[in-house]
C-alpha positions as a Markdown table, in Angstrom:
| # | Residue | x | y | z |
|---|---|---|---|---|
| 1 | Unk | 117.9 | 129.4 | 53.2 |
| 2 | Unk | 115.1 | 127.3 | 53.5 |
| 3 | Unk | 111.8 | 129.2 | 54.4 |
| 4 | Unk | 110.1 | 126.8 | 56.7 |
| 5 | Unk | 112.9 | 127.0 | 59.3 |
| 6 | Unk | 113.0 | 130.8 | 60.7 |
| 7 | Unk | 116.3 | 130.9 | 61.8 |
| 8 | Unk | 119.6 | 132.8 | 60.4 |
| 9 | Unk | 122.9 | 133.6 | 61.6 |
| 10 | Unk | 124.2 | 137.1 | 59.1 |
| 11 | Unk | 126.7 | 139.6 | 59.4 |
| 12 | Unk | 125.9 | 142.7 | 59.9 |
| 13 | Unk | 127.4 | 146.4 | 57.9 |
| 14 | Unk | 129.9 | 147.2 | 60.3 |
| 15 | Unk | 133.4 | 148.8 | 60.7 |
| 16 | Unk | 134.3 | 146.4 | 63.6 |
| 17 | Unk | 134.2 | 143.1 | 64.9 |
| 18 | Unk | 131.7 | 144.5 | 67.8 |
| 19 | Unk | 127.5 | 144.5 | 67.0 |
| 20 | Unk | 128.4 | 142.9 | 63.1 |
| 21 | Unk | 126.4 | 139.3 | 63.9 |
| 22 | Unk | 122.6 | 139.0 | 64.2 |
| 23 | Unk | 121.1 | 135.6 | 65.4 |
| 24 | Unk | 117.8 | 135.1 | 64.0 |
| 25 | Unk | 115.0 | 132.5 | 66.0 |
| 26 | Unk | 111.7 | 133.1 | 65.1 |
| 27 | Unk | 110.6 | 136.7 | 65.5 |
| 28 | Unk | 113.7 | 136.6 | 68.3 |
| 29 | Unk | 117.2 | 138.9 | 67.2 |
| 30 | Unk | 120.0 | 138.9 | 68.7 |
| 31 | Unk | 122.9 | 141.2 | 67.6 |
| 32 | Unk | 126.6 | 139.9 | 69.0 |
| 33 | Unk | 130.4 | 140.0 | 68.0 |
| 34 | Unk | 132.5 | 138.5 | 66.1 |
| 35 | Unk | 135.8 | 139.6 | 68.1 |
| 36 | Unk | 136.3 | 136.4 | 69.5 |
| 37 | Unk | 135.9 | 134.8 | 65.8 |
| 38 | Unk | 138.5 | 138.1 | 65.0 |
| 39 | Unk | 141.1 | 137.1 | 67.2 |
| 40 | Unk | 141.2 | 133.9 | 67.1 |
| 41 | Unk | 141.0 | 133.1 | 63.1 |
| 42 | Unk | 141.9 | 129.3 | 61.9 |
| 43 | Unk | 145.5 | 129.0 | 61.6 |
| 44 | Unk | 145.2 | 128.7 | 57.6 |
| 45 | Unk | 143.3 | 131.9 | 57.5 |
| 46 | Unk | 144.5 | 135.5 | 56.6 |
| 47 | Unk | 141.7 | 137.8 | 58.4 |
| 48 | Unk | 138.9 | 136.0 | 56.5 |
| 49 | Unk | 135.8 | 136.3 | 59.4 |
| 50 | Unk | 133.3 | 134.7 | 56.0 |
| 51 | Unk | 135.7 | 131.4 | 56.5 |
| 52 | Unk | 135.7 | 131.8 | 60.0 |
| 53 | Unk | 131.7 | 131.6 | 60.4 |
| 54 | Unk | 131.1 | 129.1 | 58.1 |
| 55 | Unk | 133.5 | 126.7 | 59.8 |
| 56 | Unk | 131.6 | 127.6 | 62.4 |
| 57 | Unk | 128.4 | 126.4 | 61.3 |
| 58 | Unk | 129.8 | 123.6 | 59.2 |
| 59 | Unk | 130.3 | 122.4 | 63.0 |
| 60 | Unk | 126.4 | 123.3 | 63.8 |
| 61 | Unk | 125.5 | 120.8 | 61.0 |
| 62 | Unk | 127.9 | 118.3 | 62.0 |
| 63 | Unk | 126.0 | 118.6 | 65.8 |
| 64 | Unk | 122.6 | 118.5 | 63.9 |
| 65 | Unk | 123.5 | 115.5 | 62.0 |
| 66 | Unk | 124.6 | 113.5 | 65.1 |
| 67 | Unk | 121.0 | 113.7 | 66.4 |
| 68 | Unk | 119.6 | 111.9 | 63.8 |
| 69 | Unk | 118.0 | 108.6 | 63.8 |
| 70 | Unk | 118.4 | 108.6 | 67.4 |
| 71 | Unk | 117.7 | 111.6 | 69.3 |
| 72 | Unk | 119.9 | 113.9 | 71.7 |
| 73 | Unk | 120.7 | 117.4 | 72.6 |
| 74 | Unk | 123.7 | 119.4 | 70.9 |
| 75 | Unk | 124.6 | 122.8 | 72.2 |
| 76 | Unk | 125.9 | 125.5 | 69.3 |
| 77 | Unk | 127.7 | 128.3 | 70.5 |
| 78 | Unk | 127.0 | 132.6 | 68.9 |
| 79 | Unk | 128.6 | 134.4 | 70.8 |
| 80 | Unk | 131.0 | 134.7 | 72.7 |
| 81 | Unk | 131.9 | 136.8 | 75.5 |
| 82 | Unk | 134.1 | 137.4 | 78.4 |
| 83 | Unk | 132.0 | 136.6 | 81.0 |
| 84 | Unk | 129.5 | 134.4 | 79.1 |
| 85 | Unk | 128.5 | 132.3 | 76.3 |
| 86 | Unk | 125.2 | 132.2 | 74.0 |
| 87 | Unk | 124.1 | 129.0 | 72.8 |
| 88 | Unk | 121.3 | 126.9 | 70.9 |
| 89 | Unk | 120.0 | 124.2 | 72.1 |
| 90 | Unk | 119.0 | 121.4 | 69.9 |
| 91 | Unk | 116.8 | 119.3 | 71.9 |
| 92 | Unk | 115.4 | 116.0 | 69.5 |
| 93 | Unk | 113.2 | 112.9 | 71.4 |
| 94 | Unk | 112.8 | 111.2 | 68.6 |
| 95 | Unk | 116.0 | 112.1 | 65.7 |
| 96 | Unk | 113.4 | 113.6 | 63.8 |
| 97 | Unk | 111.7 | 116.6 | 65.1 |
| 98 | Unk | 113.6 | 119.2 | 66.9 |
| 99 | Unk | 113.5 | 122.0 | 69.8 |
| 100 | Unk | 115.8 | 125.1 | 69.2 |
| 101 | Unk | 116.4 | 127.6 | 72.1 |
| 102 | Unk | 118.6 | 130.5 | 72.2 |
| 103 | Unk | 119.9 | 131.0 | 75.4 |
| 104 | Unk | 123.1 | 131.3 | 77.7 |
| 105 | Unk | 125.5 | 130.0 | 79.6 |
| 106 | Unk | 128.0 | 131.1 | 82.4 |
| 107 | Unk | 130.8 | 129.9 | 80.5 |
| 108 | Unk | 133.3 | 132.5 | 79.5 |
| 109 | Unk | 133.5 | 133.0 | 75.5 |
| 110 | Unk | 137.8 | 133.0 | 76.2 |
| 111 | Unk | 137.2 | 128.8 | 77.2 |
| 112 | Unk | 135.4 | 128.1 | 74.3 |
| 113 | Unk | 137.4 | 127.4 | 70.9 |
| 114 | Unk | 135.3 | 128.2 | 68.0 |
| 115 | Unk | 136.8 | 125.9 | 65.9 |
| 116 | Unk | 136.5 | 123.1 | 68.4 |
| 117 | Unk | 133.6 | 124.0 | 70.4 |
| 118 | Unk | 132.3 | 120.2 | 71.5 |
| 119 | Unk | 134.5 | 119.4 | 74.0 |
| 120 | Unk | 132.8 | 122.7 | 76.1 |
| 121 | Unk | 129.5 | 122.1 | 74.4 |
| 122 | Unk | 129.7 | 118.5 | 76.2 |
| 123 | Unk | 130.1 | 120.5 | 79.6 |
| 124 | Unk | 127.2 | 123.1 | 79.6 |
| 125 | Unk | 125.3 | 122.2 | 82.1 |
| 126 | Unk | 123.6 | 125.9 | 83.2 |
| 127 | Unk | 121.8 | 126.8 | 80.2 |
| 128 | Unk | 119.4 | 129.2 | 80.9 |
| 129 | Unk | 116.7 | 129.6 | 78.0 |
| 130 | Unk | 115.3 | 132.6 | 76.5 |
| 131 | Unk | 111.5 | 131.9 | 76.5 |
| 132 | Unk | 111.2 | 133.9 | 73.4 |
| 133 | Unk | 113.5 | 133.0 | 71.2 |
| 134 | Unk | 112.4 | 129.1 | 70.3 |
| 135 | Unk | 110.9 | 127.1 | 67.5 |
| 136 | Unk | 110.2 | 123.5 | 66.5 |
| 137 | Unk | 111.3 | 121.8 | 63.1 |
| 138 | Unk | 112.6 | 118.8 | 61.5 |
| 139 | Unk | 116.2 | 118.2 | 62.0 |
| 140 | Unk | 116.5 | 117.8 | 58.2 |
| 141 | Unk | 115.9 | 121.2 | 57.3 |
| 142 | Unk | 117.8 | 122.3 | 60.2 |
| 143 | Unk | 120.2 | 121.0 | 58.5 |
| 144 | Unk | 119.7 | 122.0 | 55.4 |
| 145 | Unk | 119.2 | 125.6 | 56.8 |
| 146 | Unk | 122.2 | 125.5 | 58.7 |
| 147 | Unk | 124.1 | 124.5 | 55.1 |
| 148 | Unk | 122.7 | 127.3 | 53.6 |
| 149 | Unk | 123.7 | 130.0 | 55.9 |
| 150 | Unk | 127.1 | 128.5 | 56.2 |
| 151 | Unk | 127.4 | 129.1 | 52.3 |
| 152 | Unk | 126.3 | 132.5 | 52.6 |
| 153 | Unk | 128.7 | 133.5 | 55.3 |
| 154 | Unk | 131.5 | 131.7 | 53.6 |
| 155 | Unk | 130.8 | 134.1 | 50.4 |
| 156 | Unk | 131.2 | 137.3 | 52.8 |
| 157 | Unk | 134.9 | 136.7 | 53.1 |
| 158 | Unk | 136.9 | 139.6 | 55.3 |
């Protein structure tokens, strides 16, 4: 992954689907499940949580790249749980330069599909930021770092 963006979404060693994700933001971590990823696999899958991920982020780039020339905010979803979700936030003024916060929402994890996240993204609207966990960088190598990690997680596989 590119070096000059300090952000990473990785699995973790583990036995289950519980503690086996680790959101990286600056010196921020984050450690989170992938039970809802689990349970609800793409139809076309067979129990393949590398696939799963990597759709996911293929979706995070897709946000990314919608911010650019123009500007915006996307919201990416990393975990999800029952009474919450945990979210970036991609804040751009300009469709160059970004703002990424980690932080969370009161939505539940069970109302947001992973594999279709942007119609709930669209309705976040009590994102609370973690002060710690932001950084600034261009939305191109977001992008680019966002690719990267999604190729990674796809080679995991189950």
């Amino acid at each position: 992954m590119p070096t000059d963006v300090p952000l990473s979404f990785d699995r973790l060693p583990a036995a289950s689907s519980y503690d086996d994700l680790k959101l990286t933001v600056g010196t921020f971590e984050h450690v989170c499940d992938s039970s809802y990823l689990s349970i609800d696999l793409y139809p076309t899958d067979t129990d393949d949580l590398g696939g799963a991920l990597a759709r996911l982020l293929e979706q995070w780039s897709t946000q990314v790249d919608g911010l650019r020339p123009v500007g915006g905010t996307a919201y990416l979803p990393y975990d999800f749980s029952d009474q919450c979700t945990a979210w970036l936030r991609i804040s751009s003024t300009d469709g160059h330069t970004a703002e990424v916060q980690a932080g969370w929402s009161s939505t539940p994890g069970w109302d947001v599909n992973p594999f279709n996240y942007v119609p709930e993204a669209r309705e976040v609207s009590d994102f609370r930021p973690l002060p710690e966990a932001r950084i600034t960088c261009l939305l191109g190598d977001l992008g680019a770092c966002f690719e990267a990690n999604r190729i990674a997680l796809a080679a995991t596989g189950n």
